[in-house]
N, C-alpha and C positions, 0 to 999 in steps of 0.2 A: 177296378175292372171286374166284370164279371170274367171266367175264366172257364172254358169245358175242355179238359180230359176226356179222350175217346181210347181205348182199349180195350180187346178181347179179353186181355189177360189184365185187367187193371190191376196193384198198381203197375208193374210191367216194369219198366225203365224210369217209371215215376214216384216210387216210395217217399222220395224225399223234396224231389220236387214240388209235389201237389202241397202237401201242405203247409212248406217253407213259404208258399203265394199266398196261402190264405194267413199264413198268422203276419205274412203283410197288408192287411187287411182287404185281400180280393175274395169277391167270391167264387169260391171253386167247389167245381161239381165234376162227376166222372160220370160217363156212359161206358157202360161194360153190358156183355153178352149175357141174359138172363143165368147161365150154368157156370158161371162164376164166381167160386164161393170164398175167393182168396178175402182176407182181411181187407179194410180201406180207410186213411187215415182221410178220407176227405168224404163227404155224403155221395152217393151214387145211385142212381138210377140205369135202366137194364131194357135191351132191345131182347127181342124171339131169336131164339138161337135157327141160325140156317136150318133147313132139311137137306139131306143130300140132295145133288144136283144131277139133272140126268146127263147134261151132257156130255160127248167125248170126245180126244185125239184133241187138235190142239187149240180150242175153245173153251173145252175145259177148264180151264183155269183161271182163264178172265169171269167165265162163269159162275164158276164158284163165290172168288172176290165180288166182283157185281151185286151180289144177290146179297153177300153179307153188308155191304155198302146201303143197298136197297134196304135193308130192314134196321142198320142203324140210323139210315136219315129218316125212317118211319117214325122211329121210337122220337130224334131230333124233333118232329112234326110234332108229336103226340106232347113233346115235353114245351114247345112254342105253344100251341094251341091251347092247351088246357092248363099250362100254370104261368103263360106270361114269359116264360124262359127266353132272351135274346143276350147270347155271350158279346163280347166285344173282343175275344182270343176264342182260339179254338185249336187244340194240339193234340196230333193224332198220329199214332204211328200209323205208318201208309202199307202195312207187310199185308195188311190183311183186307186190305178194299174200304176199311171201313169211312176214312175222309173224299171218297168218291164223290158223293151226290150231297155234301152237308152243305155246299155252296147256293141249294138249290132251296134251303130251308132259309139259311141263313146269311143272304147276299154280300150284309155288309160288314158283317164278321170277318176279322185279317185270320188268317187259316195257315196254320205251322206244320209241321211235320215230322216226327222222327222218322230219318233216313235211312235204315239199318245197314243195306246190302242195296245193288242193283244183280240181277242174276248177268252173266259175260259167258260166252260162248267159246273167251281164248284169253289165255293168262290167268284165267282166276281156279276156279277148283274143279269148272267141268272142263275132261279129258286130262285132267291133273293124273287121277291115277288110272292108267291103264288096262289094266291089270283087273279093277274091279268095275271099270264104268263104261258106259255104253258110249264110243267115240264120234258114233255114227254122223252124218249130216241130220238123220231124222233127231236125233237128240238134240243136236245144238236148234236145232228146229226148234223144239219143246221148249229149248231156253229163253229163247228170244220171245215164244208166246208166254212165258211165265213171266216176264216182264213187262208184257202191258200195262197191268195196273198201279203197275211203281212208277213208272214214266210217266204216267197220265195223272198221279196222284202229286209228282213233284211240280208239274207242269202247272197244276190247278195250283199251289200252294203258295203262299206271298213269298215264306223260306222255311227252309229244312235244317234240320240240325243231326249230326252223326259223330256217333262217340270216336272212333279214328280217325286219322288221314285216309289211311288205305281204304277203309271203307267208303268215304264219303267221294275219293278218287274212282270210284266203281262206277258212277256216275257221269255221264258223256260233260266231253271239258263245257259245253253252252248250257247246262243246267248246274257247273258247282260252283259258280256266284253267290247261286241263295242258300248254297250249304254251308253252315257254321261248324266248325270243330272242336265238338265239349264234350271228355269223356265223361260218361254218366257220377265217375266217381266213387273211391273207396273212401271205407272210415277209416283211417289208418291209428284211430283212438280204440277203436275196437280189433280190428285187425291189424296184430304187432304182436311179437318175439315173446313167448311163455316159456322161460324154462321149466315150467310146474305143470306144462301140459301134459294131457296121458289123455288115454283114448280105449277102451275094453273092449275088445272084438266078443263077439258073439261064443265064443267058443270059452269065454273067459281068463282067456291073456289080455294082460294091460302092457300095451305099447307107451313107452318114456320117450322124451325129447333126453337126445342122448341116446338113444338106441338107431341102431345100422336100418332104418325102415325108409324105403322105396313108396313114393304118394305118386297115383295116378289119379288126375279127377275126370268125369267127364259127364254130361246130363247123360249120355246115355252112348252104350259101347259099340263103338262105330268106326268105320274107316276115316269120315271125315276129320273125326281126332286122334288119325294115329293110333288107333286101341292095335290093329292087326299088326303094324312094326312095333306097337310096343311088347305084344307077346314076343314077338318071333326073337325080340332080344335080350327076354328074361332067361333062358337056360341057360346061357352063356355066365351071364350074371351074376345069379345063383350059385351055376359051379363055384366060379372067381369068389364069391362072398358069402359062406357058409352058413354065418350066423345073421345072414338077411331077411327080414320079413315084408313080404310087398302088400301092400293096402293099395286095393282097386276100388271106386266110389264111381256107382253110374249103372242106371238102368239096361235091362237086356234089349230093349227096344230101338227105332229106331228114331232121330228129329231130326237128323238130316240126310241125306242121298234116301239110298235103299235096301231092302234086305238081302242076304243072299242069292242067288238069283237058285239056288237049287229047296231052298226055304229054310226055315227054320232063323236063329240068332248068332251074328258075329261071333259071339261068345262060343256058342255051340260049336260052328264050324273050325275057331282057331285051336279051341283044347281037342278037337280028331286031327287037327294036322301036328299038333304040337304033341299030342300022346303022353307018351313018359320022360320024355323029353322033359319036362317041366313038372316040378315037383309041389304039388299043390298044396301039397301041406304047409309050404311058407309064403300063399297064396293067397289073401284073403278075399275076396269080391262081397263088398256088402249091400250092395246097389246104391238106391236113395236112401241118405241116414238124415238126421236133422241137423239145422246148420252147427249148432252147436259143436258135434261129434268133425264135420267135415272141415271145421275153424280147429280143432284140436289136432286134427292129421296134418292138415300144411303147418300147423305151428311145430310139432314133433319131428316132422320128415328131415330126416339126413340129406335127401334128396326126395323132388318135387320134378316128375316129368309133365312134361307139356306137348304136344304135338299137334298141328292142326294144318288140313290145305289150305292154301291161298282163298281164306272165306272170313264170315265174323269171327272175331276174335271175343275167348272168353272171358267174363270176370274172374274166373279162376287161374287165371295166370297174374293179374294185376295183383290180387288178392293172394297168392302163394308169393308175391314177391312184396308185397307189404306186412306181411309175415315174414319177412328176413330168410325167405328159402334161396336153398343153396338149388338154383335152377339149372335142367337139361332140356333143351327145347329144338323144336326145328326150325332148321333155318331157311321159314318160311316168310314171304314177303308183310301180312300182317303183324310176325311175330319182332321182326325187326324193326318196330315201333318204338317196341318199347327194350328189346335187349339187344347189347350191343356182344359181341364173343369177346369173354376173355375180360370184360369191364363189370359187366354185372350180373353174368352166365352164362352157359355154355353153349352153343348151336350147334347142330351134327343136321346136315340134310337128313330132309325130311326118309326116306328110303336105303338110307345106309345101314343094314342094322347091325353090322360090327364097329362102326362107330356110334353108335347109339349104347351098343353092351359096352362098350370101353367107357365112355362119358359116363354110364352112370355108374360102371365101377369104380371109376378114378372117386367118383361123386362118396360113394359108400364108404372107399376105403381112408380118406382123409383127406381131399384135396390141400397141400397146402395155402391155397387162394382160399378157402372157403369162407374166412369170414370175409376175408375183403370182399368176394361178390358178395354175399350176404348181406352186407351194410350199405352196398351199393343197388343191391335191389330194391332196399326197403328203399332207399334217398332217390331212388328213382320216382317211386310212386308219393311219396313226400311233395316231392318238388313240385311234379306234374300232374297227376291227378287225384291228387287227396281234396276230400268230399266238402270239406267244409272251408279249408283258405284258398281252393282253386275252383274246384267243378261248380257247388254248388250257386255262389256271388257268379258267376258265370252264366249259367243258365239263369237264372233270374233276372239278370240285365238284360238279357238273350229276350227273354220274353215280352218283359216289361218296354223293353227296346219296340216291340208291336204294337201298342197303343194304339188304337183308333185314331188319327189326327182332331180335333176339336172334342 
């Protein structure tokens, strides 16, 4: 078959997929956004990056999508037109508008979809927190129009595919028929238990596996993952465990919800409410470091915290438990995928933050369960989503399963 890859961010969720089809003998090609400079294990060609869009309030956002849809079915055109190009698959995440209008180039192409999140208005993570998020009617307003072009993208699409249940559940019950459930996949050949791991922080202490050190990850420090309960339950912590050192990994910015609303970075605002309170010297925050360095910390961490609202769930939590982490997580509806309390880690609601300090003291100080969750995390992601004897034969029948008929 011929085969086209659509993402903004190629490879995206597709590292391993795209060229696992081609060295089955398809050909595969990617469209990505000209200003994307990520690596690509498959040939790629590139639509005009959007300009901003004028419009506002709650059109905006179809507008946006629209338009970036609009210029990669231009480039689909440009690549029909002038090199012959006609796929017989076509798989696209739909987060960003971009498998909108490719129906219009390419009628008789089966047209797939990575399904990531549908946005929910109740139960899922908007008015989750209170405290920080705008409850209003006019917001869930906002919600319901940031979901046009997810709706309309699964709706166009023959079938969709999303790495959880829960997320693929996000999705109204008359469109998850044609959602499949394949998590994208860990290596768990690569990510797995170092007792030789160590890690150098910038100040030039080397952290050991075997030393009392506290791992938070996150793309970037935020409410939606928990960063502001997970401060508020470090003093506590700290006290309890003397010779603790916490490694924070994640940008100051924001990729999900919003920023303060008085401005400035999460970060900023929790170290003025926390003060001295928290003792920074056994604090590290190193932002974005290379995978490398962030494979070393969940393989070292004594304890590996997780937190997140009822939203996508990370690769950093699969991957800190296929690294044999001794997990504190919330017991968030996502997060109970894949940990069960007490079997293969620990849960504390998500907002409790003296059960949160207690879990990840107990965590620090030795749990006696430790290896047991530990071994049960990793056989967690073993069983079920390891990259190469589950996910990956999965997704590929998933695909090839599309065929053109004749």
């Amino acid at each position: 078959m011929k085969i086209l890859f659509v993402h903004q961010n190629f490879p995206g969720q597709f590292p391993h997929l795209a060229p696992a089809l081609a060295a089955r003998g398809h050909q595969v090609l990617a469209l990505t956004d000209d200003k994307n400079q990520r690596p690509s294990p498959v040939p790629v060609v590139r639509y005009k990056t959007p300009d901003d869009v004028a419009a506002t309030g709650l059109g905006r956002s179809y507008a946006i999508h629209a338009q970036r849809g609009y210029l990669a079915a231009r480039g689909a055109r440009a690549l029909r037109d002038r090199h012959g190009f006609v796929p017989d698959v076509i798989l696209g995440h739909s987060g960003w508008g971009e498998t909108l209008f490719l129906r219009e180039i390419w009628p008789d192409a089966r047209l797939l979809v990575y399904a990531e999140l549908l946005y929910r208005t109740r139960g899922h993570d908007v008015g989750f927190d209170p405290d920080i998020q705008d409850g209003s009617d006019e917001a869930r307003m906002m919600t319901v129009a940031r979901s046009a072009h997810l709706i309309q993208g699964i709706v166009q699409a023959d079938a969709a595919i999303a790495p959880t249940r829960y997320q693929a559940d996000s999705f109204p019950a008359d469109l998850r028929g044609k959602i499949a459930v394949i998590h994208d996949g860990i290596d768990t050949a690569r990510v797995c238990p170092n007792p030789a791991a160590r890690l150098i922080l910038p100040g030039g202490r080397t952290l050991r596996a075997g030393d009392e050190v506290l791992s938070y990850v996150s793309r970037s420090l935020e409410p939606y993952r928990g960063f502001h309960v997970f401060l508020r339950a470090l003093p506590d912590v700290l006290a309890a465990r003397p010779r603790a050192q916490v490694v924070v990994i994640g940008a100051e910015g924001i990729s999900y919800g919003s920023a303060p609303r008085d401005g400035g970075t999460w970060k900023a605002r929790m170290l003025a409410e926390l003060g001295d309170r928290l003792d920074l010297s056994r604090v590290h925050f190193l932002g974005r470091v290379p995978y490398a360095d962030y494979l070393s910390l969940i393989q070292l961490a004594r304890v590996h915290c997780y937190l997140t609202y009822p939203f996508v769930l990370s690769w950093s939590l699969a991957e800190a438990m296929a690294a044999g982490g001794y997990i504190v997580a919330s017991d968030t509806e996502p997060v109970r995928e894949l940990i069960r309390d007490g079997e293969n880690g620990r849960l504390v609601p998500f907002f409790d933050v003296p059960a949160l300090s207690a879990a990840l003291t107990q965590g620090l100080a030795g749990d006696p369960d430790a290896d047991r969750l530990r071994a049960a995390a990793r056989r967690t992601i073993q069983d079920g989503y390891d990259l190469h004897r589950h996910s990956l034969p999965r997704q590929i029948a998933w695909v090839e399963s599309h065929a053109p008929m004749g």
